[in-house]
C-alpha positions in Angstrom: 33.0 17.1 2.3 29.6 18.5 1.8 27.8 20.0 5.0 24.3 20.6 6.2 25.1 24.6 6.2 25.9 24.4 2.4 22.3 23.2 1.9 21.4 26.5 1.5 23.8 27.7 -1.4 23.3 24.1 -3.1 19.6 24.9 -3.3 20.1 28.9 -4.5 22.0 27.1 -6.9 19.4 24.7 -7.9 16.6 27.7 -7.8 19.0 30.2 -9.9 18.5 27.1 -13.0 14.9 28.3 -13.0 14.8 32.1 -11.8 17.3 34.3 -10.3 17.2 36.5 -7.5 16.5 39.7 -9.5 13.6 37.3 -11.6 12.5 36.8 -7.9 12.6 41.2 -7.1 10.8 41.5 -10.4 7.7 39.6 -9.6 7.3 41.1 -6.2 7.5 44.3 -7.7 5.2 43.3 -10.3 2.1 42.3 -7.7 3.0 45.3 -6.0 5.3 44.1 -3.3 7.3 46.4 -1.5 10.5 45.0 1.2 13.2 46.7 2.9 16.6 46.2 2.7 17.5 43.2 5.0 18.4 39.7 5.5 15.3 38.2 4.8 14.7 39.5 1.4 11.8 37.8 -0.9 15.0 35.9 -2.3 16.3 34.4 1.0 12.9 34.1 2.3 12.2 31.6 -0.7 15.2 29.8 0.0 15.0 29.5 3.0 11.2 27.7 2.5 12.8 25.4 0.7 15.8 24.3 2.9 13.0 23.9 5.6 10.8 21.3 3.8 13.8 20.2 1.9 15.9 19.1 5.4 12.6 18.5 7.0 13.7 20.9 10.4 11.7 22.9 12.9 11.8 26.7 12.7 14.1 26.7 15.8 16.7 24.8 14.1 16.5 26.3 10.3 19.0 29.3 11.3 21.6 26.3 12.3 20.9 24.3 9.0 21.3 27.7 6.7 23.9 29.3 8.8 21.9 32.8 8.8 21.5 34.8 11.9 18.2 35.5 12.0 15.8 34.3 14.4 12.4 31.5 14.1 10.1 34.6 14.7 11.8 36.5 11.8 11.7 34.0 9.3 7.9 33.3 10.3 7.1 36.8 9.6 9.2 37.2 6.4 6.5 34.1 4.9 3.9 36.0 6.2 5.4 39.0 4.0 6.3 36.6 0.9 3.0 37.5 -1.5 1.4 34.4 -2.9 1.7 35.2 -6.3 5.7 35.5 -6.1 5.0 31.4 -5.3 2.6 30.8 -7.9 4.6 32.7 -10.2 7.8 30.6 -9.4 6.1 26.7 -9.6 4.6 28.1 -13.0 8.5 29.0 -14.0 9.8 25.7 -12.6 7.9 23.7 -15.2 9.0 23.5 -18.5 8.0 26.8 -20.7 6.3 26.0 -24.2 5.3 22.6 -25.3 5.9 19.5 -24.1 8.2 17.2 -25.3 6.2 14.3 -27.4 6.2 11.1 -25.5 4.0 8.8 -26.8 3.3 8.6 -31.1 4.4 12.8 -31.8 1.4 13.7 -28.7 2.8 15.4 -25.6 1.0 13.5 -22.8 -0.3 14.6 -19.9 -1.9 13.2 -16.5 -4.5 14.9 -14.5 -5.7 13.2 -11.0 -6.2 14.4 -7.3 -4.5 13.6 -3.5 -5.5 14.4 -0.3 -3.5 15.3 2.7 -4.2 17.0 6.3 -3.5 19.9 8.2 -3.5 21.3 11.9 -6.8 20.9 13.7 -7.5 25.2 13.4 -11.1 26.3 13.4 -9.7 28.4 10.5 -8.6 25.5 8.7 -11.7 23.1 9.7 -13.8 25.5 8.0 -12.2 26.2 4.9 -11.3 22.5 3.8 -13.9 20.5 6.0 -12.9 16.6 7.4 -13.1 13.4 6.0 -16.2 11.7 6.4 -14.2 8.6 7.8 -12.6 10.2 10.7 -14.3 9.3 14.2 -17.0 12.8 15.0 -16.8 16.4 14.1 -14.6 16.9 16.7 -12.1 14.7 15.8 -9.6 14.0 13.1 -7.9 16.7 10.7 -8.9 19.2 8.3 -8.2 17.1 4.9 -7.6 19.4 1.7 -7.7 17.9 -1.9 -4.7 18.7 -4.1 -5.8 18.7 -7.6 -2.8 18.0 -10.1 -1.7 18.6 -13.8 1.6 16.9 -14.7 3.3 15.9 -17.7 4.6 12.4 -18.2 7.9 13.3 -16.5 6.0 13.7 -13.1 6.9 17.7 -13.5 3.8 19.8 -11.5 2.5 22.5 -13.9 -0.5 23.6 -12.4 -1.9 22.8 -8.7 -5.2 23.3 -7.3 -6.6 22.8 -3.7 -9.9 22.0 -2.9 -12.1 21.7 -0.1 -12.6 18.0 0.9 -16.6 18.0 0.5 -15.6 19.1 -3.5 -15.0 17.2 -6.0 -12.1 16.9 -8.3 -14.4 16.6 -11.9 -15.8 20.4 -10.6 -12.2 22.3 -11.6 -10.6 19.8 -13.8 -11.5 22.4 -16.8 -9.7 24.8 -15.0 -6.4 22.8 -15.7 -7.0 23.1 -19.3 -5.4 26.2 -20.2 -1.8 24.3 -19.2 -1.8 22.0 -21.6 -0.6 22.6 -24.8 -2.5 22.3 -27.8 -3.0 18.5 -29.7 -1.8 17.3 -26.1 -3.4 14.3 -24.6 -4.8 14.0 -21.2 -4.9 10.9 -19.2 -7.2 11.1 -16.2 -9.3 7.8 -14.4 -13.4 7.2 -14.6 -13.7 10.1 -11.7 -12.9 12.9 -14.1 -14.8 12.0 -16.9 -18.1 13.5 -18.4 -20.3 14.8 -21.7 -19.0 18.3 -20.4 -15.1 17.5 -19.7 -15.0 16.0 -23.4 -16.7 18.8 -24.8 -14.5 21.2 -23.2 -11.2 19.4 -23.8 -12.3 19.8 -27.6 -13.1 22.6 -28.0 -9.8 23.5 -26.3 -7.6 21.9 -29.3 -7.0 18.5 -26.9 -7.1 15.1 -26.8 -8.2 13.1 -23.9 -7.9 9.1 -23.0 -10.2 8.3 -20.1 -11.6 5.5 -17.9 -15.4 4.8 -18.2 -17.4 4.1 -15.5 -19.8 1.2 -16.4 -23.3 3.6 -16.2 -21.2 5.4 -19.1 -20.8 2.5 -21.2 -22.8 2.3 -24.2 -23.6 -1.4 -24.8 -25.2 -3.3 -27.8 -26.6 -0.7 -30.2 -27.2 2.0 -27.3 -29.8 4.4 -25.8 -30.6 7.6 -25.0 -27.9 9.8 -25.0 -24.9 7.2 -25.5 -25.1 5.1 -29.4 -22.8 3.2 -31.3 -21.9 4.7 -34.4 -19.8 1.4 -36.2 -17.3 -0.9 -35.2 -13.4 -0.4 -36.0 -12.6 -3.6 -34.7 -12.6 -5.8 -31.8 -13.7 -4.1 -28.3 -13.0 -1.1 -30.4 -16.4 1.0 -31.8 -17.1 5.1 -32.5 -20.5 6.5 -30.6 -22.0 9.6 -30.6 -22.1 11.3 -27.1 -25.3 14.1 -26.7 -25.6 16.1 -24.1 -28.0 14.9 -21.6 -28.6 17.7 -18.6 -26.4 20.1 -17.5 -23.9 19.4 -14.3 -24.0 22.2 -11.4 -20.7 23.0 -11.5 -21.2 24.1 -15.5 -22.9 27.7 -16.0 -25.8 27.9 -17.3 -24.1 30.6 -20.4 -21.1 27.6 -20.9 -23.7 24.8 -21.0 -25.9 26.9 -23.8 -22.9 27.0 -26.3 -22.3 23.0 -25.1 -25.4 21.3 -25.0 -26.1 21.4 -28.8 -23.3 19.7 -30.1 -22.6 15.7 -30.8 -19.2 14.3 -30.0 -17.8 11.3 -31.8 -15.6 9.3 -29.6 -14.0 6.1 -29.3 -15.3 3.4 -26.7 -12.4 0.5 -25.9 -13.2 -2.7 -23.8 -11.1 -4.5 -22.5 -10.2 -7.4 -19.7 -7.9 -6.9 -16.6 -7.0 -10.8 -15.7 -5.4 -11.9 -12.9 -4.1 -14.7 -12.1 -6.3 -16.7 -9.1 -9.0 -14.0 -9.7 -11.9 -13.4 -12.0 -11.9 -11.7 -15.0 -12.8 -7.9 -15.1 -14.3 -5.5 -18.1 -13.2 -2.6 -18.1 -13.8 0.7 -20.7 -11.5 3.7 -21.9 -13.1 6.4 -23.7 -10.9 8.5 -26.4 -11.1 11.1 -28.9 -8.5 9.8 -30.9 -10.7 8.0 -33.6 -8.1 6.6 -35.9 -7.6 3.3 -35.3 -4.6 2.7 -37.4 -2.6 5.5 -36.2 -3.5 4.4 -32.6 -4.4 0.9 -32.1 -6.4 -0.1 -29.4 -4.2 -2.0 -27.7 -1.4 0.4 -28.0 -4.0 2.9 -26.7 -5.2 0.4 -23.4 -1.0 0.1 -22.4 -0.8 3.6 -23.0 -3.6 3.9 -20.0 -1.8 1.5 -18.0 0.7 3.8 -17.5 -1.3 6.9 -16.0 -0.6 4.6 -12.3 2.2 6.7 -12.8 1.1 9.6 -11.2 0.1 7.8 -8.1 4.4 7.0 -7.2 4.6 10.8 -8.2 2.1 11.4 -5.5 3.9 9.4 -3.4 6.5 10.9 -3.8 5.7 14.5 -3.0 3.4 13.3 0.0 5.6 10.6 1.4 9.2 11.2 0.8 8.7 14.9 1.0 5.9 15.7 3.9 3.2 16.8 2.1 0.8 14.6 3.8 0.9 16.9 7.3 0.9 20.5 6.5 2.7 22.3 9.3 0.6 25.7 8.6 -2.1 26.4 10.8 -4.1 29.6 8.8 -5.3 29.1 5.1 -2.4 31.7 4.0 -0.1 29.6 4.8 -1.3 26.0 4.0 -1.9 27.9 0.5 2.1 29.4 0.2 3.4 25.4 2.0 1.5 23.9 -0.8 3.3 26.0 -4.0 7.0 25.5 -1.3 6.3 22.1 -1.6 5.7 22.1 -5.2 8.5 24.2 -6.2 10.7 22.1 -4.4 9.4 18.8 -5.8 9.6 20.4 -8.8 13.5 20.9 -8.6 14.1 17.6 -7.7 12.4 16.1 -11.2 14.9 18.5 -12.6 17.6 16.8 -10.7 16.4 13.7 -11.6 15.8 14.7 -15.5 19.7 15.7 -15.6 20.5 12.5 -14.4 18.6 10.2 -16.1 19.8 12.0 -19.7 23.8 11.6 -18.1 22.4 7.4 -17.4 20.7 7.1 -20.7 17.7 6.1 -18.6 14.0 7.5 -18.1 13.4 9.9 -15.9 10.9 7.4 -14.0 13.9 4.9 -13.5 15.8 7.4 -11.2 15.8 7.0 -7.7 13.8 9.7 -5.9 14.5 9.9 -2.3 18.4 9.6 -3.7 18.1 12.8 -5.5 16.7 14.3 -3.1 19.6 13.3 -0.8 22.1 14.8 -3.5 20.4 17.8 -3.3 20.5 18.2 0.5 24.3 16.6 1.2 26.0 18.0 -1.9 28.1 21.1 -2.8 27.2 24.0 -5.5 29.2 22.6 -8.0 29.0 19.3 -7.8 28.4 17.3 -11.1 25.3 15.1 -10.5 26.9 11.3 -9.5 25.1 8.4 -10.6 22.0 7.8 -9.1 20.1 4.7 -7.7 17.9 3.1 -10.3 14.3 1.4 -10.2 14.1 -1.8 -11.7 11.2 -2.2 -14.2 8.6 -3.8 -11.6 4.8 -5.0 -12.9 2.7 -3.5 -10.5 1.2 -6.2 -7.6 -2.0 -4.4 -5.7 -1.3 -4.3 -2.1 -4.3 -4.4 0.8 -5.3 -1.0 1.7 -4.5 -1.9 5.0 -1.8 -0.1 7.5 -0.3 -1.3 10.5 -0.8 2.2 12.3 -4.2 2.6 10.8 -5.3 5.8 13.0 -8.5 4.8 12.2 -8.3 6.0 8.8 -7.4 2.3 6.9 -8.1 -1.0 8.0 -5.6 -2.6 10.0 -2.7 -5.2 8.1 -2.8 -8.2 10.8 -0.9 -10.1 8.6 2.3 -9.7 6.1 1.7 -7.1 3.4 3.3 -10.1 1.1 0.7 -12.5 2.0 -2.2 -10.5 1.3 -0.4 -8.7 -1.8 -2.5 -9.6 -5.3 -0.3 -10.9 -8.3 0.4 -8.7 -11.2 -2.1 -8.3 -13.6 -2.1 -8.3 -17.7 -4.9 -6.7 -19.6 -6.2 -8.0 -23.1 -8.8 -6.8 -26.0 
């Protein structure tokens, strides 16, 4: 039987699937590392991060779980050693290398989106990532960081970004471009969507499938910088997009080569209706034109599924602890973020393994019950069969908690009764 002190060898196991120890030795030698001879090497000082946020244990009790001698002290200062790249390097290893498997009509998709989450209350901390504006004072609440994500349609993490909370995602989204293969497609909501972005995504060999917001909408024959071009059919018409002033976060050299040229796009309406509730418009914007190789609807269930991400994040900031970072200086809030990456990261591998053995999806596998493999099982071990999802249509639930903190409302009632029915969206 499988014990917690096997944890350790089951996730060097796990970790040697991606990069070995001497893969690990090479990169810190690479950035210019140097270490000593000891027990906590960079190797064991990885793995030993992960076995932390993987069996969610204090410092104190880590040395119990891995059955290593070593004290709380000297694995504290071993991450203080660990360089920042060797994590960087490692979560950019964990994801799959080269192109993307094609998941939806030969185009590898992709999702793009941001979370937030908090951290100790350190002046340090306060100043770097600022609070949210709907905590109680300055005084008060927690330093809240945005994470800034790229995944593919697997839920895999291939490139991470955190922000300050006072920035904005749409500032760096560009910056996530360079991960994506070329002729991908990149889903993202009405947040992350601009003249610029498009333009950008382009001229990087992309495709992108985003929300409008209504002030983006080009109605009737349109104005300005926003006019229809012809109709391909209904809810579905091509417009020209010009540029129309230049956003702060785009240089003034970038937005020179940008601001002459005229995109052709695809705008889609379409309803959301809900049963007991009145219907919605709502507008995707795309740059694939072709309406026969992509109809519209195809295109508008496609969307649907970027909600998607959202479990993901769930997953990494519920079931694994992202939401309260433990690190109280920006170092280390910086290397907790990449741990908790990696380790997600493993566990979609888990999960990928198993769902190919099931001849399922990889969204249909349990989670939290891989993650439990992980932890309670042996090196060795052939993957079991895991818990399944059920194909659910997503209800909207209040945005209301029972401990609110003062960050939510507060849920005085069942969640069920005040739970929205599914909804179904038409051209």
């Amino acid at each position: 039987m499988a014990t917690v002190s096997t944890a350790l060898r089951q996730v060097k196991a796990q970790l040697h699937e991606v990069h070995s120890d001497q893969d690990i030795f090479d990169i810190c030698r690479r950035v210019g590392h140097r270490w000593r001879k000891r027990v906590l090497d960079p190797a064991v000082t990885v793995q030993l991060f992960l076995l932390q946020l993987l069996a969610k244990v204090a410092m104190q009790g880590l040395r119990h779980v891995a059955n290593v001698s070593v004290t709380a002290q000297a694995i504290c200062k071993a991450k203080q050693r660990l360089p920042l790249q060797v994590l960087m390097e490692l979560v950019a290893r964990s994801a799959p290398q080269g192109p993307v498997k094609p998941s939806w009509k030969d185009l590898a998709v992709y999702l793009a989106d941001g979370m937030s989450f908090m951290t100790p209350d350190t002046p340090e901390l306060a100043k770097r990532y600022g609070k949210a504006k709907n905590q109680r004072g300055t005084s008060f609440g927690y330093p809240t960081p945005k994470l800034l994500a790229l995944m593919d349609f697997g839920g895999v993490i291939h490139k991470v970004i955190a922000l300050p909370w006072a920035r904005q995602e749409f500032t760096c989204l560009s910056r996530l471009f360079g991960a994506v293969a070329r002729g991908a497609l990149l889903l993202g909501d009405r947040g992350l969507v601009s003249f610029a972005h498009l333009a950008l995504l382009l001229r990087a060999g992309l495709h992108g499938c985003f929300r409008l917001p209504r002030w983006q909408v080009t109605r009737g024959r349109g104005k300005a910088s926003r006019r229809k071009i012809r109709s391909l059919g209904k809810q579905d018409m091509l417009v020209s997009w010009k540029a129309y002033r230049r956003p702060a976060w785009v240089s003034k050299k970038r937005w020179k080569a940008l601001a002459n040229e005229v995109l052709t796009l695809r705008q889609i309406s379409f309803r959301v209706c809900r049963k007991g509730f009145r219907t919605q418009w709502a507008w995707i914007i795309t740059t694939l034109l072709d309406p026969e190789k992509y109809p519209a609807q195809e295109l508008i269930e496609l969307y649907s599924q970027r909600w998607q991400i959202e479990v993901y994040f769930r997953d990494i900031k519920r079931t694994l602890g992202i939401a309260m970072i433990s690190a109280k200086t920006v170092m280390g809030v910086r290397k907790e973020i990449l741990a908790f990456v990696l380790l997600y990261n493993l566990v979609r591998r888990v999960m990928q393994q198993a769902a190919i053995a099931q001849g399922v999806s990889p969204d249909r596998i349990s989670f939290i019950d891989a993650l439990r493999w992980l932890l309670w099982s042996s090196p060795g071990d052939p993957i079991p069969r895991l818990q399944m999802n059920a194909h659910r249509v997503r209800p909207a639930p209040p945005r209301r908690l029972k401990n609110a903190r003062r960050r939510f409302l507060q849920l005085n009632d069942f969640r069920a009764a005040l739970t929205k029915p599914p909804y179904t969206v038409r051209l």
